[in-house]
C-alpha positions in Angstrom: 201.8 74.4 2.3 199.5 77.3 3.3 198.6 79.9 0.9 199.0 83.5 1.1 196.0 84.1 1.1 194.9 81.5 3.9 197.5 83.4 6.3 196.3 86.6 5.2 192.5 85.0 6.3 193.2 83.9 9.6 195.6 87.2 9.9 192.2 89.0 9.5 190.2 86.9 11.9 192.6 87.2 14.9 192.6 90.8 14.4 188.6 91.3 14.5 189.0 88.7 17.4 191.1 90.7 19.0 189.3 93.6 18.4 185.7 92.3 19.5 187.4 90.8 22.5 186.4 92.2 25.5 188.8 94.6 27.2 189.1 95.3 31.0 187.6 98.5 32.2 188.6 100.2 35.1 185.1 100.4 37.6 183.2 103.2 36.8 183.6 103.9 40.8 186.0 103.3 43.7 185.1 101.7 46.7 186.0 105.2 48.9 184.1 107.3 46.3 180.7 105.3 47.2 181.3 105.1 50.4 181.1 109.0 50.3 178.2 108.7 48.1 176.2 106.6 50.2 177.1 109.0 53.2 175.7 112.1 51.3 172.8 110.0 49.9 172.0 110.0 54.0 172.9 113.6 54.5 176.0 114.0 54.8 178.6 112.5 57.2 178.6 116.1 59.3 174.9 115.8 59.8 174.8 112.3 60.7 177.7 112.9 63.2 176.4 116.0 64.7 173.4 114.2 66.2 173.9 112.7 69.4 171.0 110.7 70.4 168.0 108.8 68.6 164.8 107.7 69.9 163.0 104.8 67.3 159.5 103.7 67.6 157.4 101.4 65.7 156.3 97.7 65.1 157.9 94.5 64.5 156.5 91.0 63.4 158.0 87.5 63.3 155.1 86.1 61.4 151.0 86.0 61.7 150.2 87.2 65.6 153.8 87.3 66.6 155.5 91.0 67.1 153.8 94.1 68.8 155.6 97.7 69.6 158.8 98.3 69.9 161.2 101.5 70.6 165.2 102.1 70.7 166.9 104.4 72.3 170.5 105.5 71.3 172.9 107.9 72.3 176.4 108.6 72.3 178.7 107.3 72.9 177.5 103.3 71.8 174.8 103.3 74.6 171.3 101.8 73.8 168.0 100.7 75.5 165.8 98.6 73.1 162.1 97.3 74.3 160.3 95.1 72.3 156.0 93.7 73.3 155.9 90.0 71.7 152.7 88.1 73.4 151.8 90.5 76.0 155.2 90.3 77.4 158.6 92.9 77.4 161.7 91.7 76.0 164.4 94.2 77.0 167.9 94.9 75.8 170.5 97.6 77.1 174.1 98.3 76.1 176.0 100.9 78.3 178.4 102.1 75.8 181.3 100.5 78.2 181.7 97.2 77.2 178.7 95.8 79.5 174.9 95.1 78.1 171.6 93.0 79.9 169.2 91.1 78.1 165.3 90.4 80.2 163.3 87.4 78.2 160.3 86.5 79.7 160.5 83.9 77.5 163.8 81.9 78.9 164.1 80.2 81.6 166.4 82.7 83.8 163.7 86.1 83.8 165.9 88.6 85.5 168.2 91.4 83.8 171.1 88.4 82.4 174.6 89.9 81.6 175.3 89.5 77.8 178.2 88.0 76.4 179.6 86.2 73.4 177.5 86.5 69.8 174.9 88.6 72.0 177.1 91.2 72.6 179.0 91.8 70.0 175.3 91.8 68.1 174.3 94.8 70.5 177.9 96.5 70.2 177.8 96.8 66.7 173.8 97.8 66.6 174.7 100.6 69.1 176.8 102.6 66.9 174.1 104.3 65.1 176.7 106.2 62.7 177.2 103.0 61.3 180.2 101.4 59.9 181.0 103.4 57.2 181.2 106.2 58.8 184.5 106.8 60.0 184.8 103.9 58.6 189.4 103.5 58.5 189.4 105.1 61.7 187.4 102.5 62.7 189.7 99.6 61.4 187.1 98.6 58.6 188.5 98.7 54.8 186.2 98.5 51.7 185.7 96.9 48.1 184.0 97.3 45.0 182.3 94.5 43.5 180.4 95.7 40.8 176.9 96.0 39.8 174.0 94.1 40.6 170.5 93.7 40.9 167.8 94.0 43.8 164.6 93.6 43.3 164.6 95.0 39.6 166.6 98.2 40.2 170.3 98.6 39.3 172.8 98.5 42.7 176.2 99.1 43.4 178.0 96.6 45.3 180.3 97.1 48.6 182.2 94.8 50.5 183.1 96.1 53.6 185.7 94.4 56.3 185.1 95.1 60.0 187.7 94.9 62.3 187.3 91.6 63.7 187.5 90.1 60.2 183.9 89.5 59.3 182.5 90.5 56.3 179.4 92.7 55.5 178.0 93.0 51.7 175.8 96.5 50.7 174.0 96.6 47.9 173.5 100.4 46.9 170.7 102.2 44.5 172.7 102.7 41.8 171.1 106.3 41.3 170.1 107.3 44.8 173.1 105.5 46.8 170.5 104.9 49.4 171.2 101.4 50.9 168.9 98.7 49.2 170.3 95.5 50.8 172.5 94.6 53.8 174.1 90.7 53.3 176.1 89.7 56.4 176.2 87.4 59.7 174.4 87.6 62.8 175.6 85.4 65.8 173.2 83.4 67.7 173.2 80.9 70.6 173.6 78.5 67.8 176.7 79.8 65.8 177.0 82.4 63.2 174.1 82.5 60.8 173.8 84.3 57.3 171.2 87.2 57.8 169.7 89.6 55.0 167.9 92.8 55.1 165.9 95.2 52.9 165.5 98.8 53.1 162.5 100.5 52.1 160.3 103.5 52.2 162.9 106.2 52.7 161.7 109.5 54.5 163.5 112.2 55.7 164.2 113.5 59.4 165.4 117.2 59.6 167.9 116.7 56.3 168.6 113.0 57.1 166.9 109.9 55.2 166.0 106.5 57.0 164.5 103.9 55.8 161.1 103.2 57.0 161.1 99.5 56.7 163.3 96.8 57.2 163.2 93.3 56.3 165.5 90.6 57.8 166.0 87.2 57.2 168.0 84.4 56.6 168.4 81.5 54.0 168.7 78.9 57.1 165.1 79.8 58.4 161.6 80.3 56.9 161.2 83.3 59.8 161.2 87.1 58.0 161.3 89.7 61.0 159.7 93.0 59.6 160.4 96.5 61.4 158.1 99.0 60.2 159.1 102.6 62.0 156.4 105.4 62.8 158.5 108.2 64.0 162.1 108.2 64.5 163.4 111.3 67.1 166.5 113.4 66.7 168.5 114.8 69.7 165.8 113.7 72.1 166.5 114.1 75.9 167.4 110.5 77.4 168.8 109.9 80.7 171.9 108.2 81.1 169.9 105.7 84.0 168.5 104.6 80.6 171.5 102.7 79.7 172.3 100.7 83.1 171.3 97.1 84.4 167.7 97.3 83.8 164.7 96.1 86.0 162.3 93.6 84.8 158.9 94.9 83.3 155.8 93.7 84.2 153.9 92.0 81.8 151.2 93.7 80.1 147.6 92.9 79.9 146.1 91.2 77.0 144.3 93.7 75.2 139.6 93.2 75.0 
């Protein structure tokens, strides 16, 4: 038979047990509270909505020799016009904002202005809208998560899920004291099938009371490749012609630099 003082023991422990055990907290912050936060962290939603076009210019590399200058041009409402110098040759890509985009490749085997369709344009649909997702972001059909804290590259994040439209699903990883994006985890479609892309954000600098990031670093697990932008002046409210944003012609190629 058990003592008294035996139940009395084990009494005791399952109450310090209990006590010590862990209890569920409520997170620190909801899902719609950092969206907000990383919308001011930006400049504000107001700000970023009040500008209507965007002119991007800078480098990009695929690796040792491989990349040269490249500029976008964006302007309401989901138009863009993106030209990008890889090996002395002009890759081009335009959106009109209706539903209808071109791609020129000097390097495939068809060189004219080819219609895009498929993975291609959903890519350029979704790059187009330079609010981005989360702006908006229930009108837009997209709901959001919290999933906690995490860790990039040694500084303390805040983790979003968000869930476009369409179904797929987009991961942010947010400076836990800045709320300035840090990471982007998602899917990119290719010619292939979908594939599993990541980005970086770094070197934030401001533009008339908005901050961009600087430089972006994309990869993806399924490929040794890192494609790095690195931005030299970003425009605000430039003047672009709408022409910009129709079937475009095919460049010339340019000459090899001495």
């Amino acid at each position: 038979m058990f003592s008294r003082t035996y139940l009395l023991a084990v009494l005791a422990a399952i109450l310090l047990a209990t006590a010590l055990a862990p209890v569920p907290q409520a997170p620190s912050i909801t899902a719609e509270e950092l969206v907000k936060k990383a919308l001011d962290a930006r400049g504000g939603s107001a700000r970023i909505k009040a500008v209507q076009s965007e002119k991007i210019t800078g480098t990009i590399s695929f690796g040792p020799g491989l990349g040269g200058p490249f500029f976008v041009e964006l302007k309401r409402p989901l138009k863009m016009h993106m030209e990008m110098n890889v090996q002395n040759q002009t890759i081009v890509r335009v959106y009109d904002g209706h539903g209808s985009g071109w791609m020129v490749n000097p390097f495939a085997e068809d060189k004219g202005a080819v219609a895009m369709s498929g993975g291609e344009l959903k890519n350029i649909t979704d790059e187009s809208d330079f609010d981005g997702p989360l702006v908006d972001y229930q009108a837009k059909g997209n709901r959001v998560e919290y999933l906690g804290k995490d860790d990039i590259d040694g500084k303390p994040a805040e983790k979003l899920k968000l869930t476009v439209k369409s179904g797929e699903v987009r991961t942010y990883f947010l400076d836990a004291t800045t709320f300035l994006l840090l990471k982007w985890e998602g899917v990119r479609e290719t010619p292939d099938g979908a594939m599993p892309i990541s980005s970086f954000f770094r070197d934030y600098r401001d533009v008339n009371g908005l901050k961009f990031a600087f430089q972006v670093d994309s990869g993806s697990p399924k490929g040794a490749q890192i494609q790095q932008l690195t931005i030299e002046k970003i425009e605000l409210n430039p003047a672009i012609d709408d022409a910009r944003f129709t079937k475009p012609a095919v460049p010339a190629a340019t000459a090899p630099a001495n």
